[in-house]
Backbone bond lengths (Angstrom), bond angles and torsions (degrees), N, CA, C in turn:
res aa  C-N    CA-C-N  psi(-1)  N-CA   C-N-CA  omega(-1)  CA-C   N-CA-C  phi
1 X - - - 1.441 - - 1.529 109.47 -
2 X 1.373 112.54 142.73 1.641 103.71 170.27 1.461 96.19 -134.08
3 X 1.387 86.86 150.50 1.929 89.77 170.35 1.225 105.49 -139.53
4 X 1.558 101.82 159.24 1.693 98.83 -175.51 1.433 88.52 -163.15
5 X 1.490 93.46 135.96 1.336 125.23 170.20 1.581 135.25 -128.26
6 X 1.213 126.51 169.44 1.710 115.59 171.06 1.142 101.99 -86.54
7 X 1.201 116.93 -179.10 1.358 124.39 -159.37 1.766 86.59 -163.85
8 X 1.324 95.68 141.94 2.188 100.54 172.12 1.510 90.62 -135.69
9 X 1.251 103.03 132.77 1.597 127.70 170.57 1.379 104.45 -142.34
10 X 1.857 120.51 118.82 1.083 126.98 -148.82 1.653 130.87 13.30
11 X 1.159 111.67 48.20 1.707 117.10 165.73 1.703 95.27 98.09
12 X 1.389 118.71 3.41 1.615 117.68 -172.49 1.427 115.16 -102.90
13 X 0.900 139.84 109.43 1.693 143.78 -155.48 1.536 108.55 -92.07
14 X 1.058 107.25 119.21 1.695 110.20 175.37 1.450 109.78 -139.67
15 X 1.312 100.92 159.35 2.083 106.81 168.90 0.918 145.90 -109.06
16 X 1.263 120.80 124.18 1.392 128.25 -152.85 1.395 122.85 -82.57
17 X 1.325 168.87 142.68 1.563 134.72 -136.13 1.653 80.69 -176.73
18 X 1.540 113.19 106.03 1.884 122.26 166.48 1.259 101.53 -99.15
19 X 1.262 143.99 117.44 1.402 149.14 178.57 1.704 107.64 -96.30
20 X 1.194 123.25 70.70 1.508 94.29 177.86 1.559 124.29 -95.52
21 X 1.714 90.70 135.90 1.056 109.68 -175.40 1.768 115.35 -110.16
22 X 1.564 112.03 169.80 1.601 103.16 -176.18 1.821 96.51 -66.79
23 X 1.384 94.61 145.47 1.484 110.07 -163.55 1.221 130.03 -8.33
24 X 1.630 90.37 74.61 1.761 118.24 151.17 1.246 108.96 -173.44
25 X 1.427 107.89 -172.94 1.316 98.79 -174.79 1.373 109.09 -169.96
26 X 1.399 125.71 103.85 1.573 146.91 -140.53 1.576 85.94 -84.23
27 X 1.611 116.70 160.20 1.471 114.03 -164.04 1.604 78.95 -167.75
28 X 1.752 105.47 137.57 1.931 103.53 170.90 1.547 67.67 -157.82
29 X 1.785 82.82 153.51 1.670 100.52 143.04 1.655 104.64 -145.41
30 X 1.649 101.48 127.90 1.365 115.29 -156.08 1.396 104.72 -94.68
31 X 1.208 139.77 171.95 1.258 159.83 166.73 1.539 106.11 -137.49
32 X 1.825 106.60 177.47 1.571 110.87 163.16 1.037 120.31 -48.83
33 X 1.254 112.37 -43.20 1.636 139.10 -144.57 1.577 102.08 -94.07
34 X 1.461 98.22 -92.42 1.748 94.05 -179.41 1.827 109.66 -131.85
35 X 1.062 121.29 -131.82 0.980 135.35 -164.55 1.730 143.98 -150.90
36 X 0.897 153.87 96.03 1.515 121.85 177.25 1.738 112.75 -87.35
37 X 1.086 107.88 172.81 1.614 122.24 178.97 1.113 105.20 -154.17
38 X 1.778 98.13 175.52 1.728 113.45 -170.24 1.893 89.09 -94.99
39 X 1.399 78.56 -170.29 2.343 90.33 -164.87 1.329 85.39 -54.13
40 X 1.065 144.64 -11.16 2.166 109.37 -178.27 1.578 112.93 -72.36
41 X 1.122 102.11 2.21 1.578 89.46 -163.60 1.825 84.71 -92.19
42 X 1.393 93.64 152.71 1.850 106.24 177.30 1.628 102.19 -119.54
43 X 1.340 90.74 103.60 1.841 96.24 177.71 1.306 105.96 -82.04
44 X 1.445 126.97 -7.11 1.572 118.90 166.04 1.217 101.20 -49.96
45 X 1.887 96.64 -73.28 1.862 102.32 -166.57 1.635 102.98 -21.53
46 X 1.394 102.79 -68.61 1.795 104.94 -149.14 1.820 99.87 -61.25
47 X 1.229 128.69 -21.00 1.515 139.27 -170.68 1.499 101.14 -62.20
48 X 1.712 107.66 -48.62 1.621 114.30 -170.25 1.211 101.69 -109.94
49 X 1.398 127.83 -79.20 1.500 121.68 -139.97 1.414 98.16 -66.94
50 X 1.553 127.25 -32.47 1.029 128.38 -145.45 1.542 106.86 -117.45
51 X 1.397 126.56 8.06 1.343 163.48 170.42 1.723 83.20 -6.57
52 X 1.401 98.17 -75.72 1.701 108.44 -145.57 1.442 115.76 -63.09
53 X 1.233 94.51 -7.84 1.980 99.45 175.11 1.307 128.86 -101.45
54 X 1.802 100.77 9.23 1.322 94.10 155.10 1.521 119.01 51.87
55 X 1.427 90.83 55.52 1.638 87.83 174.00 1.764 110.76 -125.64
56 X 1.153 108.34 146.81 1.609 141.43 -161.02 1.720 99.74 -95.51
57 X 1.136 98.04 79.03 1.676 97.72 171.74 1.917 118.69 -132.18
58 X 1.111 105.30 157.40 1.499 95.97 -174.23 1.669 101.88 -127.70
59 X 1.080 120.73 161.06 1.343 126.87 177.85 1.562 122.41 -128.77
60 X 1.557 127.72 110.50 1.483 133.49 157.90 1.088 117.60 -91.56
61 X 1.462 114.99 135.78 1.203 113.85 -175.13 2.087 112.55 -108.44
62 X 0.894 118.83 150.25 1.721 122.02 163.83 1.833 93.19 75.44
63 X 0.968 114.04 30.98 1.671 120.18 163.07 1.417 101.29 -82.98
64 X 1.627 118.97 160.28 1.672 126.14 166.25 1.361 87.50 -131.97
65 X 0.927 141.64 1.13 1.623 140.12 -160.26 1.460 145.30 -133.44
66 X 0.993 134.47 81.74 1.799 112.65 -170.13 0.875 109.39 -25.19
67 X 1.536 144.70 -50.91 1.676 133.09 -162.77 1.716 84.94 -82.18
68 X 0.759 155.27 -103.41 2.147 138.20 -158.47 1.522 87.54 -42.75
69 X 1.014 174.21 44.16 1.359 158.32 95.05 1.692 115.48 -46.81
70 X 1.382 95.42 -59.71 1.227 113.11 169.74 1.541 135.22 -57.97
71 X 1.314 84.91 -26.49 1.802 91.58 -176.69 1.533 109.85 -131.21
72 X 1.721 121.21 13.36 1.280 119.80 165.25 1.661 131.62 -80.46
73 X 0.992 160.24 137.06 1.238 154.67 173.31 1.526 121.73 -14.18
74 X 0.887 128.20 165.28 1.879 109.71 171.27 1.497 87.08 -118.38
75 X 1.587 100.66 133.96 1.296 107.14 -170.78 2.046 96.97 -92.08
76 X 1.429 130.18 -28.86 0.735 107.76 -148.21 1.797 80.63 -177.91
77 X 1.957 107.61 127.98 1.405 128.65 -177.49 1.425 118.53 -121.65
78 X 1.538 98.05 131.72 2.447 91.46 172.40 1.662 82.76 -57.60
79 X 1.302 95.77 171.79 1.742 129.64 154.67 1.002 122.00 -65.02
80 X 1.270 120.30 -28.34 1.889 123.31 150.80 1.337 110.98 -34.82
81 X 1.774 100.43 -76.93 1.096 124.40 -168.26 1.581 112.52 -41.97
82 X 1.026 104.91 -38.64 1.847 106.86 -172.96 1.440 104.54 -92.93
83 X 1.691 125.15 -27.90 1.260 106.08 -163.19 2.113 86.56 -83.78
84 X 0.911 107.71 45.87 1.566 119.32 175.63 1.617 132.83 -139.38
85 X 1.373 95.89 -4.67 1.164 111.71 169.76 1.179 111.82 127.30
86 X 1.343 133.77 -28.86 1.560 146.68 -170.85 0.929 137.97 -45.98
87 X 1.477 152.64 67.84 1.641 121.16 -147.62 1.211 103.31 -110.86
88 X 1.339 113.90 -168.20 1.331 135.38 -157.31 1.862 84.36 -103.40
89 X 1.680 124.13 138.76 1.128 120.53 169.54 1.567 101.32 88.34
90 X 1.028 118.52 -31.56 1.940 101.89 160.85 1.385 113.32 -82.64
91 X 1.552 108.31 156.68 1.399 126.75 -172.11 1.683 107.75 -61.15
92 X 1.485 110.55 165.57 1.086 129.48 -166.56 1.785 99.09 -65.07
93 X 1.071 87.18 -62.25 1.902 97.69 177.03 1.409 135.03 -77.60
94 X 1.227 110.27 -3.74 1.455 134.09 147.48 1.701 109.22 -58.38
95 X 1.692 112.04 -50.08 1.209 104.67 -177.98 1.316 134.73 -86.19
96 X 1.449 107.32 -6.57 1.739 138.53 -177.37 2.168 81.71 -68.38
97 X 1.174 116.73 -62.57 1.169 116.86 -132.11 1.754 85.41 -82.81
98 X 1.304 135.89 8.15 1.656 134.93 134.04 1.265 149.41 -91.83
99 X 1.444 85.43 15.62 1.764 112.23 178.20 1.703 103.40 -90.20
């Protein structure tokens, strides 16, 4: 099943995307710009192989939820992402709102 919805965080509209899969369950909330996700996402990959595209993603880990997505720690940022303001240890929706 996937579901997807908007999402408003201070007047800023983004999408929310539950992927369920057999035991797991994929979690983003997207912007223009970039993104955060739950632990599947590999911010190595995008750090190295995928260097040149400059992509703006953030990573929480041990969430089941868009709302703990949103409000869990960021375990882990591309170099995009930070050379933008992003860090590692701010909330999910703290970092939506620098995308």
């Amino acid at each position: 099943m996937i579901d997807i919805k908007p999402l408003t965080i201070e007047n800023r509209t983004f999408i929310a995307v539950v992927v369920k899969l057999p035991k797991t369950t994929l979690l983003v909330v997207t912007s223009e710009k970039g993104y955060i996700m739950c632990g599947a996402l590999d911010v190595h990959l995008l750090n190295n192989r995928l260097k040149d595209r400059k992509i703006i993603a953030a990573r929480a880990v041990g969430v089941k939820t868009i709302d703990e997505l949103l409000n869990a720690p960021l375990e882990s940022v591309t170099e995009e992402a930070e050379s933008r303001g992003i860090k590692k240890g701010m909330i999910g929706k703290e970092a939506l709102l620098f995308m």
